[in-house]
C-alpha positions, 0 to 999 in steps of 0.5 A: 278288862273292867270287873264289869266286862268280865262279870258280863262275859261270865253271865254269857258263857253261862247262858251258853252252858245252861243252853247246851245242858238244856239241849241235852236235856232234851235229846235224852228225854226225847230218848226216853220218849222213845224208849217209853213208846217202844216199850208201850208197843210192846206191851200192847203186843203182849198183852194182845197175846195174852188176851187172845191165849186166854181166850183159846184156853176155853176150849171153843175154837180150833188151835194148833202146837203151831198156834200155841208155840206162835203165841208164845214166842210172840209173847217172850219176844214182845215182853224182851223188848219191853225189857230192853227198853225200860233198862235203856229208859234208866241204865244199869237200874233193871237188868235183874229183869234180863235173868228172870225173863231168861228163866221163864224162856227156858221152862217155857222151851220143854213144854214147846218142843218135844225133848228127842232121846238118844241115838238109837240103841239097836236096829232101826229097820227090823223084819215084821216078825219081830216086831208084833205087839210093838206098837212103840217100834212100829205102830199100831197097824204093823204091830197088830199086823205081826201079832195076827200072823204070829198068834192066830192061823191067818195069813198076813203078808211078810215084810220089813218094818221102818221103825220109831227109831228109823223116823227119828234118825231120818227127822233128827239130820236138822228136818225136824227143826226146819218143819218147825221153822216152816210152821212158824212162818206159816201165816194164816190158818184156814185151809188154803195156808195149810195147803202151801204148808203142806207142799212146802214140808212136803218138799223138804222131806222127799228132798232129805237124804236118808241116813246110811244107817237106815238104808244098809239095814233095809237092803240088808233085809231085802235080800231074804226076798225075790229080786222080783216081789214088789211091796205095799210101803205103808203108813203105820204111825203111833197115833193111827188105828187107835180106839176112836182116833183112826185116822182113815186115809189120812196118810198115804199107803204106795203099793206095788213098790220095785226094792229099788224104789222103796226108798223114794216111797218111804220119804212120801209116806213120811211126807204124808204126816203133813198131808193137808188131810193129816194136818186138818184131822190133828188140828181138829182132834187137838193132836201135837203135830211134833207127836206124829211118830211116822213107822212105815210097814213095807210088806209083801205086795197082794196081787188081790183078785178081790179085795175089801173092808170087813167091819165085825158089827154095824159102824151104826149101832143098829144090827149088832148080831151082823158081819159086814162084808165090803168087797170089790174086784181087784185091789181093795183101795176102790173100797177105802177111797171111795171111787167105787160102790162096793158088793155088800153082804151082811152075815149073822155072827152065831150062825154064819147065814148070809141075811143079805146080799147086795151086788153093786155094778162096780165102775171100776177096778184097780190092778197092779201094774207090771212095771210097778204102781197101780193101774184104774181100768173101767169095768163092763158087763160081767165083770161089772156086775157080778158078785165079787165073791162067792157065798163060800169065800163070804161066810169064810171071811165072816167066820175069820173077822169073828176070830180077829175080833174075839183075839182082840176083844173089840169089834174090828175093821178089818182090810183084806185081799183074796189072792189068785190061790183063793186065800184070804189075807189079812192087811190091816185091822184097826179097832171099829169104832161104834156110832152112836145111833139116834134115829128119829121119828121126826119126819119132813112133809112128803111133799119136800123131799127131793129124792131118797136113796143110798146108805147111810155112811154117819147117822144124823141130820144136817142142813145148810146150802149145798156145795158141790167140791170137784177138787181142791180149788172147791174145797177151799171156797166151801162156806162154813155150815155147808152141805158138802156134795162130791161124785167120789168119797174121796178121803181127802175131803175129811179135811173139811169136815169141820166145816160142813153140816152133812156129807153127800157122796155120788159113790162110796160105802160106809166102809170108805175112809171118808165114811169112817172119818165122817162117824168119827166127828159126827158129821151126817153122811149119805153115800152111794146116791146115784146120780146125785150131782146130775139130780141136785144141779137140776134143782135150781132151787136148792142152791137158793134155799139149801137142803136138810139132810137126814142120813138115818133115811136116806132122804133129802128135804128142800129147805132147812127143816129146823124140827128136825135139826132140834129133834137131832140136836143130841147128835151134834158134831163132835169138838176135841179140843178141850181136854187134847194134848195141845190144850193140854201144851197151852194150859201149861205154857201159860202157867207161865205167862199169863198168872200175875203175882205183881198186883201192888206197886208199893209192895216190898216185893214189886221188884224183879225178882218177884217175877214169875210170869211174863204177865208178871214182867209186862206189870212190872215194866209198865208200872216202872216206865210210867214213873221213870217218864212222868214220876213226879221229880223234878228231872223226869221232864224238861220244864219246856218239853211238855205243854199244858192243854188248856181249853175252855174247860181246865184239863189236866192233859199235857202234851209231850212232843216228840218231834213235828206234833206241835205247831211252833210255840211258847208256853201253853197249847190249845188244840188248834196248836195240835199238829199230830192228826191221831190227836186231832181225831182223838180229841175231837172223840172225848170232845164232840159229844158233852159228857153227862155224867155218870149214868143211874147207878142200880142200888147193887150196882152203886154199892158194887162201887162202894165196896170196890173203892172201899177194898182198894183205895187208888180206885177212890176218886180223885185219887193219885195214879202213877202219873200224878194227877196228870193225863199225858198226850206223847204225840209227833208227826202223824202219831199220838199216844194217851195213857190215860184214867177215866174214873175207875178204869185204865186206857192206852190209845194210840195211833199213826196215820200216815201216806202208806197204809202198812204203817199206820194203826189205831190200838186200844188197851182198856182195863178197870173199873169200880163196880164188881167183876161182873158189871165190869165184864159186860162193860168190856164185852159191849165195848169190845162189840161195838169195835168189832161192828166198826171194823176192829180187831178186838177181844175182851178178856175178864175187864179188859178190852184189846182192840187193833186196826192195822194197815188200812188208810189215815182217813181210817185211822182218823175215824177209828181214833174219834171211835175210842175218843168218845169211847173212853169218855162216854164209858167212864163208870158205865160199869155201874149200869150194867146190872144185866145182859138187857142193860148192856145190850141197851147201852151198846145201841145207845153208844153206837147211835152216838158214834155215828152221830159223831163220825158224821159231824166229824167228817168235814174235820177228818176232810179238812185235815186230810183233803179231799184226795184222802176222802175220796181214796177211803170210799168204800172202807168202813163207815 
């Protein structure tokens, strides 16, 4: 072989070498794409997260532990993976990331899940005796139960009490754990989630066995009763009967229990902690769902004559010198569930005189039944419309409610039964919590009311279209803002008391659970309105023009009467979410998630040790894999896996392909080159409407900016970023993703647009600017507005904007992209401009006129890329 040959055959073998190091070359950067594309997924899930936390932290809408321990596993899961993902992008390089990470996942770990004690020490079901005053051990309702037998001369029933102790033994076999997993699968939630949670929990309790601890003891206690006495198995949890948080009828009492069914009834009074009623009321107060201590009183069962609810002042502020006595035949449950109108009798505290006496016609009454439970028998002549008690029995009650109430040092709301002997028992006393009254001297035109009539269960004025709820089904349809109207004052209907403006109730008092429940969030409520849903159905017109309802007068207007709403408006509905337990939870969670430490890159300590926050880790991820994929060494991209963007203006936009987004091609590329439908779209936004320039600047506005810079120089313009002086497109087949700078602010857009919906999406992260925090604000609210009229999931958060649509069509995604095209170009410097909310609210019109001017010259090109099938399947969608 020549010398010639043999130089010939080492250039091709080289070439050879160079060939196979280049494709390799290539398949570890296209890794790295995905790694980066992974990565930038993750950090958009984390930052929406954090976003949408943040949001919730200022108290104005309604959250729950379910709400605050979703959020933040989202978060720690997505900020994982962001993790993972930067350690693949360079091996061995940022594993410091993997324990500071761990750390923050284990202080996050006691704030979210309640740190259950040691087994019990002693007895977990115990005798009522020895439990009063224990509202640890047994709850409130038994506790002061026990206490009234024990220290004053009235009659309560005996009984055994399944303890705090009792409750934990029973949730600690692994159910505890499985309502929490149920909770994080839960989606959604509105009302109609709660419900299939609630079943769902519901049948994992009844569906536990009891441990053998629990049931010797209680059997061992019921040997010191008759074979033959049946009890009331009743709710006493740790949160319930407290001062201003009673929760009336929220759980569940079962009465008339046989011992050998006692079992079964304490699994349904537990299982009543996540009663849709019970779960709504802690949501709506702001409760922890995992506090929900669950002591159950089985007590001695009352074959009551008469029975009902004694309130020992007014529950309305008004007559403060007067006992109110709520008695009904039978059991008492025909009061407190509001299916019957009760006989009323107001009685002066000093001297004990009946002031005034109302004998209801009772509709029906509820007995015990001899095979156990309860029977509801309709009632007829007398017995329908005589006086439930004597005048004697009255004034006694009166006399024994003074007594409770001075024992206890507050008012109270006094349960009670008269048994066949004539004596009083004393079931339950509970703080009465005090409306505050306001009534007005405002009053509607006369020729507007509709009808007057009942009693005033919660004092207010309300107004909105009226709804009537006959069962569950329509209480899930309720709109917000509605008048609620029912037959019976069912206290199932609280759970929706958050959503209604006024109450209306056919039958019920005011001494009804939904009554107490409804003076509680200061929902406005008339009950007792005879024949309301008959008079209201007749009256067409109020379903189209709704009606006002002013409690304080028992009267009903036509239409909304806004002088009287403004007149009211000291008695507005009460929100307990700011200063709650679980607001309390998040506010300490997110000491741990969202404060960021890592501002500056070229720090000593922007390293991961440094890492205190997951905000600070999300940071700290997104700096490094921006340098790690586009960091200006030489190694950091093949010299042929990205391609200029040249058009006729220069760019200084590069397209990396990741796989089918570029048409086949040497060198350069122009749009036509672009195969990546979301990059069509997104480019066809920046490019269809010429940018003018910056808008005129007001001289605050300029120098806001001039300071800005001055404070920060990467905000200079023309400044190096950390993707040099480049914009990078990363695009593949129905994909594309830019991080880009716009002037002072930041943007991450992507999207994918394929054949199946549930695949594709359109995301936007927004971020920066140059003029002072307040200009830059309103710059993200106008475009965090705009994107919710066109149809995005969006939040803004200080300067930042998060936007999402997801699971909807190409065509979609494609107008969704040309949305944020033109949004990132035409609101680059927007922010010195935006000197006041009027300015904003200007801008935000001009922009949106722009977008449908461009949408409408775009959609030939959106019909053309996707043909006319895909037109014609979007019909309908957003515009």
């Amino acid at each position: 072989m020549s010398i010639l040959d043999s130089v010939k055959k080492m250039m091709h073998r080289r070439r050879e070498l160079l060939a196979q190091q280049g494709q390799g070359d290539m398949a570890r950067f296209l890794g790295r794409c995905e790694r980066f594309r992974q990565l930038l997924a993750a950090n958009h899930v984390a930052l929406e997260s954090m976003s949408d936390m943040g949001d919730a932290l200022a108290g104005l809408r309604l959250i729950d532990m379910n709400y605050v321990r979703s959020q933040s596993v989202t978060t720690v899961a997505a900020v994982g993976r962001m993790v993972g993902a930067l350690c693949a992008m360079h091996p061995g390089k940022y594993d410091a990331l993997r324990p500071q990470l761990r750390q923050i996942a284990r202080a996050l770990d006691p704030i979210l899940h309640l740190q259950e004690g040691g087994e019990p020490q002693g007895p977990v079901v115990l005798p009522m005796q020895d439990v009063a005053g224990r509202t640890d051990l047994a709850g409130s309702k038994t506790a002061r139960l026990a206490e009234l037998g024990e220290k004053l001369d009235v009659e309560t029933p005996k009984g055994i009490v399944f303890s705090a102790d009792a409750f934990r033994l029973f949730m600690g076999g692994g159910l505890r754990e499985e309502i929490e997993r149920l909770c994080m699968m839960s989606e959604g939630t509105g009302l109609d989630s709660l419900y299939s949670l609630s079943a769902r929990i519901s049948d994992a309790i009844v569906s536990a066995p009891i441990p053998q601890q629990i049931i010797d003891e209680a059997l061992t206690l019921l040997t010191e009763f008759s074979p033959r006495v049946h009890f009331a198995v009743r709710s006493s949890a740790q949160d319930e009967d407290m001062q201003g948080m009673s929760f009336a009828g929220q759980y569940r009492s079962v009465l008339n229990v046989s011992p050998l069914e006692i079992f079964d009834a304490y699994r349904d009074v537990v299982a009543s902690a996540y009663s849709v009623t019970a779960m709504s009321y802690r949501r709506n107060r702001g409760l922890r769902d995992d506090c929900a201590v669950m002591c159950v009183g089985c007590m001695e069962m009352v074959e009551s004559v008469a029975g009902g609810v004694m309130y020992t002042a007014d529950p309305l502020g008004i007559d403060h010198d007067c006992v109110h006595i709520h008695a009904v035949p039978g059991l008492p449950v025909s009061i407190v569930d509001g299916a019957c109108d009760p006989d009323v009798w107001l009685v002066d505290r000093d001297s004990l005189v009946i002031l005034k006496e109302s004998i209801a016609t009772k509709r029906w009454i509820h007995r015990c039944n001899d095979d156990g439970g309860t029977v509801r028998a309709h009632l007829s002549g007398e017995e329908a419309t005589g006086a439930s008690l004597n005048r004697k029995q009255v004034v006694h009650l009166a006399k024994l409610g003074r007594a409770v109430e001075s024992y206890f040092g507050t008012p109270q709301d006094i349960e009670w039964a008269l048994d066949a002997g004539g004596n009083v028992v004393i079931l339950q006393s509970r703080p009465l919590e005090i409306q505050d009254f306001c009534r007005i001297d405002a009053r509607a035109p006369q020729e507007d009311i509709l009808f007057e009539g009942g009693s005033t269960a919660s004092s207010g004025v309300g107004a909105g279209r009226v709804h009537y709820v006959f069962c569950d089904a329509d209480l899930l349809a309720l709109p917000d803002g509605a008048v609620m109207v029912v037959d019976q004052a069912n206290p199932s209907w609280a759970s929706a008391l958050d959503r209604v403006s006024a109450v209306l109730a056919g039958h019920g008092s005011i001494a009804g659970h939904l009554a107490n429940v409804a003076r509680e969030f200061n929902v406005p409520a008339i009950f007792g309105m005879e024949k309301l849903v008959e008079r209201l159905q007749d009256l067409p017109e109020v379903l189209r023009d709704g009606i006002t309802v002013d409690a304080d007068a028992c009267a009903l207007y036509h239409g909304i009467h806004k002088d009287l709403l403004e007149k009211s408006s000291a008695k507005e509905p009460l929100f307990f979410m700011e200063n709650s337990p679980v607001m309390e939870c998040l506010r300490q969670a997110m000491e741990y998630i969202i404060p960021l430490n890592l501002k500056d890159a070229k720090a000593p300590d922007f390293c991961p040790e440094s890492c205190r926050t997951l905000h600070d880790i999300t940071r700290f991820c997104h700096e490094k894999a921006v340098r790690e994929m586009f960091g200006r060494s030489s190694s950091s991209i093949p010299a042929r896996a990205a391609r200029r963007l040249v058009t006729d203006v220069p760019t200084q936009y590069w397209v990396l392909d990741l796989g089918g987004g570029l048409a086949p091609c040497t060198g350069d590329v122009g749009p036509d080159d672009v195969r990546s439908l979301p990059m069509r779209a997104l480019w066809q936004g920046m490019n269809c409407k010429a940018w003018e320039g910056p808008p005129p600047a007001d001289a605050r506005g300029f120098f806001s900016v001039v300071m800005e810079a001055a404070a920060n120089p990467a905000l200079e313009a023309g400044a190096m970023n950390s993707m040099g002086e480049r914009n990078y497109f990363l695009v593949g087949d129905g994909y594309c993703n830019l991080q880009s700078r716009f002037g002072f602010h930041f943007s991450t857009v992507e999207g994918h647009a394929g054949p199946f919906a549930e695949e594709n999406y359109a995301y936007l992260q927004f971020k920066g600017g140059g003029a002072d925090p307040e200009r830059r604000k309103l710059r993200a609210a106008t475009i965090r507005n705009i994107l919710a009229r066109k149809g995005f999931m969006a939040n803004a958060r200080d300067d930042a904007v998060f936007a999402s649509l997801e699971n909807v069509s190409a065509h979609r995604v494609l107008r969704a992209m040309i949305v944020l095209g033109h949004l990132i170009v035409h609101t680059r410097q927007l922010d010195m401009a935006m000197g006041d909310i009027q300015a904003a609210k200007e801008y935000e019109v001009e922009l949106m006129d722009d977008i449908s001017e461009v949408l409408l010259r775009s959609e030939p090109m959106i019909v053309s890329l996707l043909g006319p099938s895909a037109r014609m399947a979007s019909t309908g969608m957003e515009q």
